[in-house]
mmJSON file of the N, C-alpha and C atoms, coordinates in Angstrom:
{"data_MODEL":{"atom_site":{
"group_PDB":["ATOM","ATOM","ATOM","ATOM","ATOM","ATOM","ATOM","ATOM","ATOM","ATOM","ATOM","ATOM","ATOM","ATOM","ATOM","ATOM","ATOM","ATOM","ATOM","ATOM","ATOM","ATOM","ATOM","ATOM","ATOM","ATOM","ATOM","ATOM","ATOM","ATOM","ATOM","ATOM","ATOM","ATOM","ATOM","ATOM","ATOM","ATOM","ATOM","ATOM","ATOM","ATOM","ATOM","ATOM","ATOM","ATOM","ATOM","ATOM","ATOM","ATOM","ATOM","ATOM","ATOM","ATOM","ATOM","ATOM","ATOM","ATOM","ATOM","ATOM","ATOM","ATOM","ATOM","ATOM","ATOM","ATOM","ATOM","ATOM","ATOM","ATOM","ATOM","ATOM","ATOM","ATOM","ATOM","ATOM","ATOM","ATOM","ATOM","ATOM","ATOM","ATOM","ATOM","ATOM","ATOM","ATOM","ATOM","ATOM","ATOM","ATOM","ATOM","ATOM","ATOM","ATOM","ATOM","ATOM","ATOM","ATOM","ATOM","ATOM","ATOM","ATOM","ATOM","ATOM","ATOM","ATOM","ATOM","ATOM","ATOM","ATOM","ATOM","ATOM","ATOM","ATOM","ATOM","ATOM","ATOM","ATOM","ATOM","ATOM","ATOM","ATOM","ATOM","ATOM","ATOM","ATOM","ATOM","ATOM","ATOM","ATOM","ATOM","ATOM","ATOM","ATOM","ATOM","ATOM","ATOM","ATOM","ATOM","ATOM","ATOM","ATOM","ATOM","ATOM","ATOM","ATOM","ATOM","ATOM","ATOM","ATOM","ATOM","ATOM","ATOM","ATOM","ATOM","ATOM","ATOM","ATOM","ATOM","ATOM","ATOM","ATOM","ATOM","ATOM","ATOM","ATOM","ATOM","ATOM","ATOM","ATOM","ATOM","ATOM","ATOM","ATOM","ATOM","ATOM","ATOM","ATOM","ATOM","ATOM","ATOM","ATOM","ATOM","ATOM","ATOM","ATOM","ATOM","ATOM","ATOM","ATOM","ATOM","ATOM","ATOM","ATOM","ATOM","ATOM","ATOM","ATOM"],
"id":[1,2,3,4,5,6,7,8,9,10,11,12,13,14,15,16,17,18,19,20,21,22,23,24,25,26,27,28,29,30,31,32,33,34,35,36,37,38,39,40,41,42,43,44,45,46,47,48,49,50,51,52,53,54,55,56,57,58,59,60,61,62,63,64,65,66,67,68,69,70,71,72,73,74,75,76,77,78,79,80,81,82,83,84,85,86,87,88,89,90,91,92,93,94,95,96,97,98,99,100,101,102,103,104,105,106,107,108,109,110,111,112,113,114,115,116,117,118,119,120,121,122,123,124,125,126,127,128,129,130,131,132,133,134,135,136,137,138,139,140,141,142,143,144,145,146,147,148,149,150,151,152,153,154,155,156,157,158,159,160,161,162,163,164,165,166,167,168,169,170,171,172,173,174,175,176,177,178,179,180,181,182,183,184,185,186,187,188,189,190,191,192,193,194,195,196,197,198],
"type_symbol":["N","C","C","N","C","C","N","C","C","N","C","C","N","C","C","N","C","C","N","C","C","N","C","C","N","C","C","N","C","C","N","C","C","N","C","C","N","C","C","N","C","C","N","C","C","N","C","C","N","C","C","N","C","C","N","C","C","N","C","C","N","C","C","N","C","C","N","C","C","N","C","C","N","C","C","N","C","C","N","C","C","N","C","C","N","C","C","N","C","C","N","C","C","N","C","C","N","C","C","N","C","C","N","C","C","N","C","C","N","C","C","N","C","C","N","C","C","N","C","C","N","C","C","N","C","C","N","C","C","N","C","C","N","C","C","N","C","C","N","C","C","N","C","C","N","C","C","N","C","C","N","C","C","N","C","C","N","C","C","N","C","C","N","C","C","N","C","C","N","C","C","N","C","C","N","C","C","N","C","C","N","C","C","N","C","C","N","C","C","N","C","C","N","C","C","N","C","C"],
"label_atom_id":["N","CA","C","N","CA","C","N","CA","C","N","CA","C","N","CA","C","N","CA","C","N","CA","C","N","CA","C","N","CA","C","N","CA","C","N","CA","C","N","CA","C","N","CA","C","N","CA","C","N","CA","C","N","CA","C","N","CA","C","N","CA","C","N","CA","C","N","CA","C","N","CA","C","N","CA","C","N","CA","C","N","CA","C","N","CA","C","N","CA","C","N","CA","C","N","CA","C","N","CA","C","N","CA","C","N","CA","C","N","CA","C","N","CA","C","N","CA","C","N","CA","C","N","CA","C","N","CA","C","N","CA","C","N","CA","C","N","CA","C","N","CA","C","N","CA","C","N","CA","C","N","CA","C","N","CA","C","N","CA","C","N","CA","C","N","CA","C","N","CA","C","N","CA","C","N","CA","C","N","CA","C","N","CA","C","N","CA","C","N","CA","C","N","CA","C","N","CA","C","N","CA","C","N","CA","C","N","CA","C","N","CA","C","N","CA","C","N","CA","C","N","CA","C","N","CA","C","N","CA","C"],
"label_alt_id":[null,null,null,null,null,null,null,null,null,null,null,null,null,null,null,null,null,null,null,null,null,null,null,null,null,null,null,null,null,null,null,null,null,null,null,null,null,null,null,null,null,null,null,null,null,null,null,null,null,null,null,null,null,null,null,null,null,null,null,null,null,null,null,null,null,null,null,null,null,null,null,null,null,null,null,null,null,null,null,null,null,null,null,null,null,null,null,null,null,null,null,null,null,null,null,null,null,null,null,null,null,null,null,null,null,null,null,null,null,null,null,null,null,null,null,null,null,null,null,null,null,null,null,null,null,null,null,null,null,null,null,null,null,null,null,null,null,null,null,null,null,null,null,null,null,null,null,null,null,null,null,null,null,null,null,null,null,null,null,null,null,null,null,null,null,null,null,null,null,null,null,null,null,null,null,null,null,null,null,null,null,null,null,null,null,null,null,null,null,null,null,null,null,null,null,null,null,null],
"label_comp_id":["UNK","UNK","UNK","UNK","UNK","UNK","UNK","UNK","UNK","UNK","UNK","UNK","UNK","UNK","UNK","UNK","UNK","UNK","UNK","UNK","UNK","UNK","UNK","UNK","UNK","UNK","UNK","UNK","UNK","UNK","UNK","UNK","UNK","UNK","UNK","UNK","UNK","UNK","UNK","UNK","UNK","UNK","UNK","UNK","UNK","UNK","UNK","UNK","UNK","UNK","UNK","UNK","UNK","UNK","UNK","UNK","UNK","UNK","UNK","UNK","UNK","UNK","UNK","UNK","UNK","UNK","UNK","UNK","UNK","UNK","UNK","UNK","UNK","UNK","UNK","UNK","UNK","UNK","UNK","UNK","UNK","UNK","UNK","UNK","UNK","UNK","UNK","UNK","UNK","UNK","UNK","UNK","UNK","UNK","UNK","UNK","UNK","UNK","UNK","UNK","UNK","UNK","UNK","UNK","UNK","UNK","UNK","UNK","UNK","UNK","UNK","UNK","UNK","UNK","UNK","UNK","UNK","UNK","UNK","UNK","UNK","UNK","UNK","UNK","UNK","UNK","UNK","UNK","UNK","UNK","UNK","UNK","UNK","UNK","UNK","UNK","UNK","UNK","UNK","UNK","UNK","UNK","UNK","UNK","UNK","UNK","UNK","UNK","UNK","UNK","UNK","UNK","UNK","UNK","UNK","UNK","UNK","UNK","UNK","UNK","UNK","UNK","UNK","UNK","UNK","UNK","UNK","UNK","UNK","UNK","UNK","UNK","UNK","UNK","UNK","UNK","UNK","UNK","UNK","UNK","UNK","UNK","UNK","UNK","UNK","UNK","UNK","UNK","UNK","UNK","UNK","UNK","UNK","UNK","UNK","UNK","UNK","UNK"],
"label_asym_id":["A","A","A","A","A","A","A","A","A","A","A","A","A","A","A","A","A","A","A","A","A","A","A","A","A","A","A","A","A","A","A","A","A","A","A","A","A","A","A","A","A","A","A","A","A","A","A","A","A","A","A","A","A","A","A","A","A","A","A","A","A","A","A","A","A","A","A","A","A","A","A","A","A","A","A","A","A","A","A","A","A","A","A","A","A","A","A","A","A","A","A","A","A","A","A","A","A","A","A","A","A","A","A","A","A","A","A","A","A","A","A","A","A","A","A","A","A","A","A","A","A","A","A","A","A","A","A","A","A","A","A","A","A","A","A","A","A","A","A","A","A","A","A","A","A","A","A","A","A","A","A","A","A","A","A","A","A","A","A","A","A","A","A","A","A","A","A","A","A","A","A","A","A","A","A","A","A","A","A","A","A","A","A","A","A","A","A","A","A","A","A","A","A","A","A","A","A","A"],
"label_entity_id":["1","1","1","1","1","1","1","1","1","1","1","1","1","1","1","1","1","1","1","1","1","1","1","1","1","1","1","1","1","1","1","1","1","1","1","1","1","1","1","1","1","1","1","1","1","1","1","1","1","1","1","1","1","1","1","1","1","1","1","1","1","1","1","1","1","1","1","1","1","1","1","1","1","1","1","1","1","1","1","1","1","1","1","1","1","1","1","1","1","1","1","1","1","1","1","1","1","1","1","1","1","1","1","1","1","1","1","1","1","1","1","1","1","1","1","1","1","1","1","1","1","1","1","1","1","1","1","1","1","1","1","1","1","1","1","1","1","1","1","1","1","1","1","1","1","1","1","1","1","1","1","1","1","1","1","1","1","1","1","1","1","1","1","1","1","1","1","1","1","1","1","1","1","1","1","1","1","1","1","1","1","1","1","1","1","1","1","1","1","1","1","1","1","1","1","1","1","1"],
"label_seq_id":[1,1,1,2,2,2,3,3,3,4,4,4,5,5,5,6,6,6,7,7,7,8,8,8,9,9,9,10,10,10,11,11,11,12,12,12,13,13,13,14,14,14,15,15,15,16,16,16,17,17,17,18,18,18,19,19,19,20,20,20,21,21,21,22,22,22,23,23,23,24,24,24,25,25,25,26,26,26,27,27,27,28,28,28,29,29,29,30,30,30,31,31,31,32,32,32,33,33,33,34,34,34,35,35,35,36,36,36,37,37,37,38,38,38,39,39,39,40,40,40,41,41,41,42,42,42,43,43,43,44,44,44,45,45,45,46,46,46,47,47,47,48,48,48,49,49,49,50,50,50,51,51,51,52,52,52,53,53,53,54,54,54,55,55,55,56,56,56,57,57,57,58,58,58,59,59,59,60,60,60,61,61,61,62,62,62,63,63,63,64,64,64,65,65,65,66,66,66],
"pdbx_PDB_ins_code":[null,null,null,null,null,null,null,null,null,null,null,null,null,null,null,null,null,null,null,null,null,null,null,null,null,null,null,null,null,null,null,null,null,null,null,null,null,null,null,null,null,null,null,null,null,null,null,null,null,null,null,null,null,null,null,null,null,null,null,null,null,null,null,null,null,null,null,null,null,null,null,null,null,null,null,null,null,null,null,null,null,null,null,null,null,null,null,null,null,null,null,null,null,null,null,null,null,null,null,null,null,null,null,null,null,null,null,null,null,null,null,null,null,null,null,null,null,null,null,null,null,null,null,null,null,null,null,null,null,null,null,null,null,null,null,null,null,null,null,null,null,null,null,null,null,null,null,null,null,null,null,null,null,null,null,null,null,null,null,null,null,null,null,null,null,null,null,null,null,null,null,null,null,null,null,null,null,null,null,null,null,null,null,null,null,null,null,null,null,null,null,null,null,null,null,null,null,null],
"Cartn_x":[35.647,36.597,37.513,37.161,37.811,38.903,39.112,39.512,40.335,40.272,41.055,42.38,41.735,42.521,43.155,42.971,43.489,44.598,44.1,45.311,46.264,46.245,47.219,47.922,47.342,47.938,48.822,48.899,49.83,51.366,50.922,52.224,53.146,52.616,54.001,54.661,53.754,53.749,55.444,54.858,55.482,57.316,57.002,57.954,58.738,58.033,58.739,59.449,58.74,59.815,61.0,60.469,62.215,62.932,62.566,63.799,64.255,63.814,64.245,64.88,65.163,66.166,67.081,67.019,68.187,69.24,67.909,69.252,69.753,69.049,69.794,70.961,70.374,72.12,73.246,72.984,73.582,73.65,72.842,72.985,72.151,71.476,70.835,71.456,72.356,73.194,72.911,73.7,73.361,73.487,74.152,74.321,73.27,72.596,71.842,70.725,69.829,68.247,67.23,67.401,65.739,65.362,65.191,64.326,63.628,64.568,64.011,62.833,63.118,62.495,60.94,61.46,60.109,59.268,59.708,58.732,57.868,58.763,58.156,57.049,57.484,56.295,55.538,55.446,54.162,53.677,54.411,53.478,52.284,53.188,52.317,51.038,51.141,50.733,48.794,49.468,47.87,47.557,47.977,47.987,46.538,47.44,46.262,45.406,45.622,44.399,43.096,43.496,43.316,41.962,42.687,41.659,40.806,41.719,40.502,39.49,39.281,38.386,37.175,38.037,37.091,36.326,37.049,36.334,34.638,35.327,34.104,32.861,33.436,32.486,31.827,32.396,31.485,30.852,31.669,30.825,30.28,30.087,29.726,28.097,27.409,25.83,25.47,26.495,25.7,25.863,26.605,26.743,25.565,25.077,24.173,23.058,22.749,21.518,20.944,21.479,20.799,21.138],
"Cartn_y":[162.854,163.342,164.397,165.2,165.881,165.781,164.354,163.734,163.468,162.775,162.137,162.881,164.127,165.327,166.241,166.202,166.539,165.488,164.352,163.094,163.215,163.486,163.779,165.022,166.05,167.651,167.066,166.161,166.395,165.335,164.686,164.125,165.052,165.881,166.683,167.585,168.315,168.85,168.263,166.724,166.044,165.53,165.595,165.442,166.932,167.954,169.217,169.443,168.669,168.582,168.364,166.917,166.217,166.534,167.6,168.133,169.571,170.122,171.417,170.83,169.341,168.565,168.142,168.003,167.346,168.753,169.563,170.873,171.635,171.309,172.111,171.452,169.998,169.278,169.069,169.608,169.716,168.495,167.463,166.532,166.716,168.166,168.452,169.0,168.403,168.689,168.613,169.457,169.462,168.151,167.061,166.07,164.811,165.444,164.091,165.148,165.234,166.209,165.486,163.842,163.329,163.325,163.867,164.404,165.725,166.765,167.581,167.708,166.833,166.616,165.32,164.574,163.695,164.464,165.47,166.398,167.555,167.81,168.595,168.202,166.858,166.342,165.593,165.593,165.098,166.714,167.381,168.759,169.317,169.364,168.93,168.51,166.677,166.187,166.463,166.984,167.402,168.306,169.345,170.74,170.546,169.624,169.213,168.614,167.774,166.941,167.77,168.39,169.644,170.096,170.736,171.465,170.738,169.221,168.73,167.91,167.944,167.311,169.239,169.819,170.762,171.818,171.312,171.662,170.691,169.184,167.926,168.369,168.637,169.306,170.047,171.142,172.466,171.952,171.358,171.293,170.47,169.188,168.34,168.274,168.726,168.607,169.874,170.966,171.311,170.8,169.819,169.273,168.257,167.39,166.806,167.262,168.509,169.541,169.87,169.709,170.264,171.36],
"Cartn_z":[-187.588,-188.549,-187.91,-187.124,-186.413,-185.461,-184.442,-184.149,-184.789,-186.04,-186.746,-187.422,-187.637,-188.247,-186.983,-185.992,-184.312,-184.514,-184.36,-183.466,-184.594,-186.389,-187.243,-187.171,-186.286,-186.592,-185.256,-184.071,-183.361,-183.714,-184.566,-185.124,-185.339,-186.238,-187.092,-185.747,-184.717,-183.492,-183.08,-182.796,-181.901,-182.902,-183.692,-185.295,-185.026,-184.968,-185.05,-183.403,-182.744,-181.596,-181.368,-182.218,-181.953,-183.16,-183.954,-184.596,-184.45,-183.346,-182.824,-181.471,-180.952,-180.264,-180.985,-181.529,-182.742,-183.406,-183.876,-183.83,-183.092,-181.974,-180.701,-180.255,-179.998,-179.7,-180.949,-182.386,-183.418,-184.438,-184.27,-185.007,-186.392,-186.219,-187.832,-188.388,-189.879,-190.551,-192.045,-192.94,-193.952,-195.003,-194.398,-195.613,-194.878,-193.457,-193.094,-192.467,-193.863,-193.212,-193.808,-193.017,-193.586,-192.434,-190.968,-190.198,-190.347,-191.271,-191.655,-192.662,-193.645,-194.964,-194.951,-193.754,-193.457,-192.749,-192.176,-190.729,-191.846,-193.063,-193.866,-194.321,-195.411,-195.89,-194.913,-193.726,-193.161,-192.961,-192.53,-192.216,-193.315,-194.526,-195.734,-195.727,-195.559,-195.476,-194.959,-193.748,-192.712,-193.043,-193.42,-193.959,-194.99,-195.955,-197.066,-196.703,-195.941,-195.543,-194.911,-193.746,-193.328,-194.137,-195.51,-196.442,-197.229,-197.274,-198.065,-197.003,-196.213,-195.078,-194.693,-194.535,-194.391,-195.572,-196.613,-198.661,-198.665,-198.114,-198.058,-197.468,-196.418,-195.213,-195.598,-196.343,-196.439,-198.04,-198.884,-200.275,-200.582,-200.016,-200.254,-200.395,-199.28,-198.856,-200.213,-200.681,-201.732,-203.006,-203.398,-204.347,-204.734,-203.841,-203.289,-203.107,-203.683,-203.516,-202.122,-201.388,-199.733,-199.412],
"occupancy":[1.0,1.0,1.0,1.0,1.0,1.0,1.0,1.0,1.0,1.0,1.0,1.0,1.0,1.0,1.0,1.0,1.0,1.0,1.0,1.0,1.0,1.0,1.0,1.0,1.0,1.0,1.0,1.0,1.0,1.0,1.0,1.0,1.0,1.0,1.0,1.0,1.0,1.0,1.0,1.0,1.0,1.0,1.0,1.0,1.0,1.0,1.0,1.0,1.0,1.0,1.0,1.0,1.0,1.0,1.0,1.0,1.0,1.0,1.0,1.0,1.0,1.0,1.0,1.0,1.0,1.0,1.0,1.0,1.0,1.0,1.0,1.0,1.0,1.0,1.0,1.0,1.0,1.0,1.0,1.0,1.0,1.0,1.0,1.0,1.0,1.0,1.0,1.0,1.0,1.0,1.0,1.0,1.0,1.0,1.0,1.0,1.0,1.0,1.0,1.0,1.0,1.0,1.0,1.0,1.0,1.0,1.0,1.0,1.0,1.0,1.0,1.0,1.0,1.0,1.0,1.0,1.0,1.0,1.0,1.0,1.0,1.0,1.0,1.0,1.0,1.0,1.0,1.0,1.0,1.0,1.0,1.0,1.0,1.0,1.0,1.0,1.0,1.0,1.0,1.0,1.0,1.0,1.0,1.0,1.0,1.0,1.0,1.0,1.0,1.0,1.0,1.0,1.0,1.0,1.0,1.0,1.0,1.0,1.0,1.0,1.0,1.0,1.0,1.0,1.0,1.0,1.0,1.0,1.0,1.0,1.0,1.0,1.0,1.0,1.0,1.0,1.0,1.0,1.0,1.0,1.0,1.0,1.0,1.0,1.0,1.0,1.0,1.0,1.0,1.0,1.0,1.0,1.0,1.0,1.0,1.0,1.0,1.0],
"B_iso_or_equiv":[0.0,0.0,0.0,0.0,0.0,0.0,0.0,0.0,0.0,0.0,0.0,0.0,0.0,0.0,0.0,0.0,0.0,0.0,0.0,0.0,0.0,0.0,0.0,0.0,0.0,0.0,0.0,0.0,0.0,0.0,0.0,0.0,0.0,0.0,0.0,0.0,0.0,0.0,0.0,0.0,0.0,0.0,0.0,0.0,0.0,0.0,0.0,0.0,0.0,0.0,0.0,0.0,0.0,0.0,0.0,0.0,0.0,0.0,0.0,0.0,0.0,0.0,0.0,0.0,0.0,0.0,0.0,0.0,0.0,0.0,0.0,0.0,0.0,0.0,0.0,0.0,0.0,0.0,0.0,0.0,0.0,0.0,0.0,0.0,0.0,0.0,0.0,0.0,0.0,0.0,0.0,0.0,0.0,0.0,0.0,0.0,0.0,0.0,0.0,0.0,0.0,0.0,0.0,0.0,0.0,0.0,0.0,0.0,0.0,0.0,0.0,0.0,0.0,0.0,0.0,0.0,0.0,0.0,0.0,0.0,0.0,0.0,0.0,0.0,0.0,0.0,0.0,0.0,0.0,0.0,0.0,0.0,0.0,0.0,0.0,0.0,0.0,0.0,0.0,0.0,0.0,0.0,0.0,0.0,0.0,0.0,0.0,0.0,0.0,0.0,0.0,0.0,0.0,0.0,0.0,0.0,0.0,0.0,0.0,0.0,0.0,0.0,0.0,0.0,0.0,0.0,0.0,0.0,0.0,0.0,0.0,0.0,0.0,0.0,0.0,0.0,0.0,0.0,0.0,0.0,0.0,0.0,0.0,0.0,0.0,0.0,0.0,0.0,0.0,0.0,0.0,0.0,0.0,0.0,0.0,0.0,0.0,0.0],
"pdbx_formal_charge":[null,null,null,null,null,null,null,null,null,null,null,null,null,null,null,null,null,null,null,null,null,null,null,null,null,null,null,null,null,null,null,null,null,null,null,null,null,null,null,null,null,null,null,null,null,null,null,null,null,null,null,null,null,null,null,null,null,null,null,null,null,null,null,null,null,null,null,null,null,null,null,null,null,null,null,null,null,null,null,null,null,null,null,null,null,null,null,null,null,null,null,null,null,null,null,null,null,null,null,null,null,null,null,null,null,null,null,null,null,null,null,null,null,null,null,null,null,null,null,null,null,null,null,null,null,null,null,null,null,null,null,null,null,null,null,null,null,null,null,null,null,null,null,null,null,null,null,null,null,null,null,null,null,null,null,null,null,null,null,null,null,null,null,null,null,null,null,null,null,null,null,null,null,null,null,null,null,null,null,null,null,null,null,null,null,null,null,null,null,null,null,null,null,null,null,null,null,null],
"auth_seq_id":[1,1,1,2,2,2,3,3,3,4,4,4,5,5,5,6,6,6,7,7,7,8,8,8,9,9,9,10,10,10,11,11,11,12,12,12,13,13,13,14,14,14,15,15,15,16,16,16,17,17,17,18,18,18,19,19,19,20,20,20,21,21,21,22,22,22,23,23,23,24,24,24,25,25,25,26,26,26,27,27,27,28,28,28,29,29,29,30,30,30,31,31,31,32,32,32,33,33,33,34,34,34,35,35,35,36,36,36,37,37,37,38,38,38,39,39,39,40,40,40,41,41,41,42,42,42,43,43,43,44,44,44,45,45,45,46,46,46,47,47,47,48,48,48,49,49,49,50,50,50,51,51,51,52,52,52,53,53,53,54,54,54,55,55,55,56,56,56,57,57,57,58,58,58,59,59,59,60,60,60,61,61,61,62,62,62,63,63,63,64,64,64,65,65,65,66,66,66],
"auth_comp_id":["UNK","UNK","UNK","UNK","UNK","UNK","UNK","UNK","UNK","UNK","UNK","UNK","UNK","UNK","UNK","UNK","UNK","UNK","UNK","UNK","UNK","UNK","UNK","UNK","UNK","UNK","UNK","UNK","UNK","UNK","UNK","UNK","UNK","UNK","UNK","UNK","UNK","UNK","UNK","UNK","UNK","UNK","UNK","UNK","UNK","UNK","UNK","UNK","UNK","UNK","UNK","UNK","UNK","UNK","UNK","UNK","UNK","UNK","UNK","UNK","UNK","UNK","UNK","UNK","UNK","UNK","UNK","UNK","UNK","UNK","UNK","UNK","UNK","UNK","UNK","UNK","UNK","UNK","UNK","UNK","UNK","UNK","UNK","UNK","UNK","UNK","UNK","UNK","UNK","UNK","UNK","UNK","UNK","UNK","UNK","UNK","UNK","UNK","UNK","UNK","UNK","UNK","UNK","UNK","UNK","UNK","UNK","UNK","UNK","UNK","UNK","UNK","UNK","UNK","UNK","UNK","UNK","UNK","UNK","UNK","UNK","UNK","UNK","UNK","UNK","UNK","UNK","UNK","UNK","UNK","UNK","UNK","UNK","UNK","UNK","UNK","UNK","UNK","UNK","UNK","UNK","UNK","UNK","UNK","UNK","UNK","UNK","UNK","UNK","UNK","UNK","UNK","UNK","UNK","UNK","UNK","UNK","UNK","UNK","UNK","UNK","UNK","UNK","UNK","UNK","UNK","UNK","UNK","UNK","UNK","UNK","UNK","UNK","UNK","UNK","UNK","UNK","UNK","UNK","UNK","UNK","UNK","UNK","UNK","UNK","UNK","UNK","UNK","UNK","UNK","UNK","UNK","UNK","UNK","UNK","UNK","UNK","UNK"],
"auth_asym_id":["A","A","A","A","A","A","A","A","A","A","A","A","A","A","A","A","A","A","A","A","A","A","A","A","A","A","A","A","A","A","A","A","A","A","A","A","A","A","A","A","A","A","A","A","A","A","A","A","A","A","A","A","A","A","A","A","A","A","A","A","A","A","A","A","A","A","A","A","A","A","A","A","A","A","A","A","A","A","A","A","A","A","A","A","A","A","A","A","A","A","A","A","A","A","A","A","A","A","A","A","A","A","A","A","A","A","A","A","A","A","A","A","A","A","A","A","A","A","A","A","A","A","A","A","A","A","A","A","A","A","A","A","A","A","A","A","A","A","A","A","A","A","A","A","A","A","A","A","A","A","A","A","A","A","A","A","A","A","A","A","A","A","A","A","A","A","A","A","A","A","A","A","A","A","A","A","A","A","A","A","A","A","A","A","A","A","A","A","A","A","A","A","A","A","A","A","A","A"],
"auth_atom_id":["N","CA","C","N","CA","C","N","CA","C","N","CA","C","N","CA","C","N","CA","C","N","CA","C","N","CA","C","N","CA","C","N","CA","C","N","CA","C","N","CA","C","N","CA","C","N","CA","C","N","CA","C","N","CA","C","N","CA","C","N","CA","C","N","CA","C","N","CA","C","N","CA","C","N","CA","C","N","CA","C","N","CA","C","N","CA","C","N","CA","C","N","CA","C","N","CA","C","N","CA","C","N","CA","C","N","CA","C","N","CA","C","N","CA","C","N","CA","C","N","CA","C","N","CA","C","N","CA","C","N","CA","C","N","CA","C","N","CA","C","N","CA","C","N","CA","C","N","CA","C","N","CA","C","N","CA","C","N","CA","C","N","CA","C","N","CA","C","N","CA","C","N","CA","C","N","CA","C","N","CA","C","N","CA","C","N","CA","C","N","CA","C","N","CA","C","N","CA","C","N","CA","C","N","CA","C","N","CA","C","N","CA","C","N","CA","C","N","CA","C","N","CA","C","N","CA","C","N","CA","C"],
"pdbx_PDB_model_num":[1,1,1,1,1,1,1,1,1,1,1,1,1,1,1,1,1,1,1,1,1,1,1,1,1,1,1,1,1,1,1,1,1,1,1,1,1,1,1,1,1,1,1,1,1,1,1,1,1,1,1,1,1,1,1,1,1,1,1,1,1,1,1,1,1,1,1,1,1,1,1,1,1,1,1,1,1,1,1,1,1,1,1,1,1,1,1,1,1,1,1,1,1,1,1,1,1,1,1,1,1,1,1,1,1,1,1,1,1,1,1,1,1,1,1,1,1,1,1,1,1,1,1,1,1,1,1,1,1,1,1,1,1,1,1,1,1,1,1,1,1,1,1,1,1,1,1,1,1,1,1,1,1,1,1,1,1,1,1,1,1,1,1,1,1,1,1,1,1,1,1,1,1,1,1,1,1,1,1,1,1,1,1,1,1,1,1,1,1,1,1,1,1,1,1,1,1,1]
}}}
């Protein structure tokens, strides 16, 4: 699971790359920001995932009485 949530945290990484290339060479503009807005919601994305993979982890075995 860890892995899994690693190899997803470097997407957005690699997402936030190529849009700090994109505004450096100026092609991030205000009437065309769905590199901005897809890089968001994936960042999102893991963020949450993130918490809910490590909520499972920790609450799960006591929910389950152990």
């Amino acid at each position: 699971m860890l892995a899994w949530q690693g190899f997803h945290a470097l997407i957005p990484v690699a997402m936030g790359l190529y849009l700090l290339a994109r505004s450096w060479s100026g092609a991030l503009r205000e009437d065309a920001r769905a590199t901005l807005d897809n890089t968001a919601v994936m960042w999102h994305y893991v963020t949450l995932q993130g918490i809910a993979g490590m909520a499972l982890v920790r609450l799960l075995p006591q929910w389950m009485g152990g």
